[in-house]
C-alpha positions, 0 to 999 in steps of 0.5 A: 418578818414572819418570825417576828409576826409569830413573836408578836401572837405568842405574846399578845394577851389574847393568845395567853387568855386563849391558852388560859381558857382551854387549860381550864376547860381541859382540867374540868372536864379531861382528867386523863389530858390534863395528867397527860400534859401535866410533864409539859407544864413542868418541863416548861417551869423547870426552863425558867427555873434554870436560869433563875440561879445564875441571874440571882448570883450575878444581879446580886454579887454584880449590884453589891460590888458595884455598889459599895465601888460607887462613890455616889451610894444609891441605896440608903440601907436604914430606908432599905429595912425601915421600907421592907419592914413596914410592908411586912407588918402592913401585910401580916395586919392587913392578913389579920384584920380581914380574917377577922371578918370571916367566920365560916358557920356551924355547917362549914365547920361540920363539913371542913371535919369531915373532910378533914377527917377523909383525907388522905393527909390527915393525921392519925387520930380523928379531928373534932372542931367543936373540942379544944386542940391540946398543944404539943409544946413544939415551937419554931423560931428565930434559930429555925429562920436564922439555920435556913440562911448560911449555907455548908455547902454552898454547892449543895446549895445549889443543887438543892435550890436553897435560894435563901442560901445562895442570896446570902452567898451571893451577897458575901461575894458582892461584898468581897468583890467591892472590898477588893481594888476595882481593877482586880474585880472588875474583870470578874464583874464584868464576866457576872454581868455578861451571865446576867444578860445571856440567861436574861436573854434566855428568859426572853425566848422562853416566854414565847412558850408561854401559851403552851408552858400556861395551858399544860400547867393549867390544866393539871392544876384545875383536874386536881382541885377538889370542889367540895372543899372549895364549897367548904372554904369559899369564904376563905378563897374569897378573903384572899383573893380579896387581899392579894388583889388589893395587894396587887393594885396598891403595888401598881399604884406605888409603881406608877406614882414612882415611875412618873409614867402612865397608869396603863404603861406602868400595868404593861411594863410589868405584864410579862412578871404578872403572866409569870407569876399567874402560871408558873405559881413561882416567885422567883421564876418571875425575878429575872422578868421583873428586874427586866420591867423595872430596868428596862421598861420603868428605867429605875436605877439598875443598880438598886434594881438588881440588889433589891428585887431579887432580895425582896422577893426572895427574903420577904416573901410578903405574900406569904406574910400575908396568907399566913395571918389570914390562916391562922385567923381562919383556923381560931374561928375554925375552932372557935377560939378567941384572941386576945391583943397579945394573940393578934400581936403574936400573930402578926410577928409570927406570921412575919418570921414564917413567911420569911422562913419560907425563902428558898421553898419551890413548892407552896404545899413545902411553905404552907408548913411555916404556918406551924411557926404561928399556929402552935404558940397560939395553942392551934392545931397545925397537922389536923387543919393544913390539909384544908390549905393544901386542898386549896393551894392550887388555886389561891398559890398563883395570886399569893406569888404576885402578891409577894413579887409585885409588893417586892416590886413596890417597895423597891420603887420607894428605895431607888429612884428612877435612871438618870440621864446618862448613867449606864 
């Protein structure tokens, strides 16, 4: 019983509010804790981290064989990519035409060169953004997305937490095993399963660590934010943080209208994967708490569930669709340069080939480089101005995540359909 009570506190709302308040105040005004509690906050993500590879393999080789074991298809695959891709091109639009409306001003152009112009990740030569930026002639494209699919070595793969990767290999054995008699690989996804549920119960102890995995993470967060820069780019943090909340409640929407349950209970059903989102700044540390919420709380079909959230989140990214388009916006007021219909279209696709060649990066700073892909064609700067976003990154990273892992969540609510009675 009195377990059970403990439980209960962890996990109520007002204690992780509680948690969210003293990590912020910590990180305001103790630099010293915040670095001190900072191994704490990354041991705890490396906890959920860890049980992230397994659920990924066995949802998805389990999802897939089945799937194609199934007499009765589940999942339309034009639908699958018809959905996915409209949500991409309707992030990167809606990334592009807000950041349409944000011009930052003369003075925050000064104040964002000098700031660019003192930090230690600039680049070698000073940066002027009142002169026209040169471009290198580089470019990224298809073939650079295409290097970050197959693996060599799928255990170095694994070792290096290449998740686009081990999606992919995941999805060949998934194949394999359906394309094999059912009763020579049905012992085998059977034993995936039973992983798939073990480390899903591990997830579940873990969150009842939480409040004290939040606070330490929180703090060290807020302690390294700069707050000039801030001053300097609040027009920008503003805009995104609009968009990932519009982004946020349109996905509920979605879900709550496909789930055919109450508003507040669609919100409650998927609060732990907003929780995880918010404090571990990880989309796929939040998959195996969303393919719980979907499963179990929202009952859509399983099957469908473990194959399209997991590679949603993992593929599309559409945060970081989304967060992209908004950048390069920013960056062509930054330096005052006018795009033309053929520029806001290179935008938008090119944003989309970034954020999906962001799959499988653990870090949002190791992302944000992707924004090259777009910037560079555009004859934008990306080395002199990436340092504005990674001065930033702590603070918008968190709302990019549940951006990505709710819109993943949305659109796999249109592809399935809900669990029918009696199916298992």
């Amino acid at each position: 019983m009195v377990v059970r009570k403990t439980g209960r506190f962890l996990l109520n709302p007002w204690t992780i509010l509680l948690s969210v308040v003293v990590g912020t105040a910590i990180g305001l005004i103790n630099d010293s804790l915040a670095r001190q509690l900072a191994p704490f906050g990354n041991l705890y993500l490396n906890l959920l981290k860890m049980s992230v590879t397994p659920i990924l393999i066995s949802a998805i080789a389990v999802s897939v064989g089945r799937l194609i074991h199934s007499r009765s298809n589940q999942i339309n695959a034009g639908r699958v990519l018809f959905i996915l891709l409209l949500g991409l091109v309707l992030c990167s639009l809606m990334g592009a035409v807000v950041g349409m409306a944000f011009d930052p001003g003369k003075e925050t152009r000064a104040a964002l060169g000098g700031f660019i112009n003192q930090s230690p990740y600039k680049p070698d030569l000073e940066i002027s953004l009142a002169e026209p930026y040169v471009p290198s002639g580089e470019k990224a494209g298809l073939v650079s997305f295409l290097s970050h699919i197959v693996p060599a070595n799928i255990f170095s793969a694994l070792n290096e937490g290449q998740n686009l990767k081990v999606l992919f290999t995941s999805i060949l054995m998934g194949i394999a095993l359906g394309a094999l008699p059912k009763r020579k690989s049905e012992p085998l996804l059977v034993i995936l399963d039973a992983v798939y549920q073990s480390f899903g119960k591990l997830i579940q102890w873990f969150m009842y660590l939480l409040p004290f995995g939040l606070l330490a993470m929180l703090a060290d967060q807020v302690s390294q934010i700069g707050f000039r820069v801030i001053e300097a780019m609040m027009g920008f943090i503003v805009a995104a943080m609009v968009c990932f909340l519009f982004m946020w409640a349109v996905s509920v929407l979605i879900i709550w209208h496909r789930s055919h349950s109450g508003l507040l209970f669609s919100i409650h059903a998927l609060q732990e994967t907003l929780l995880i989102s918010l404090s571990t700044r990880s989309s796929v540390a939040a998959i195996p708490s969303a393919l719980s919420g979907m499963r179990n709380n929202l009952r859509f079909n399983a099957q469908g569930v473990d194959l399209l959230v997991p590679l949603s989140i993992s593929v599309c990214r559409f945060g970081n669709v989304l967060y992209f388009a908004l950048c390069t916006q920013f960056v062509a007021h930054l330096y005052q340069s006018s795009l033309s219909l053929g520029g806001m279209a290179m935008i938008i696709g090119g944003s989309i080939f970034a954020g999906m060649a962001t799959a499988g990066s653990s870090s949002g700073i190791v992302s944000l480089s992707m924004l090259e892909m777009v910037l560079t064609p555009l004859g934008l700067p990306a080395e002199a101005v990436l340092v504005l976003f990674f001065a930033v990154d702590s603070l918008v990273d968190p709302a990019r995540t549940v951006g990505t892992v709710y819109a993943s969540c949305a659109a796999t609510a249109l592809i399935t359909d809900l669990e029918q009675p009696g199916e298992a």
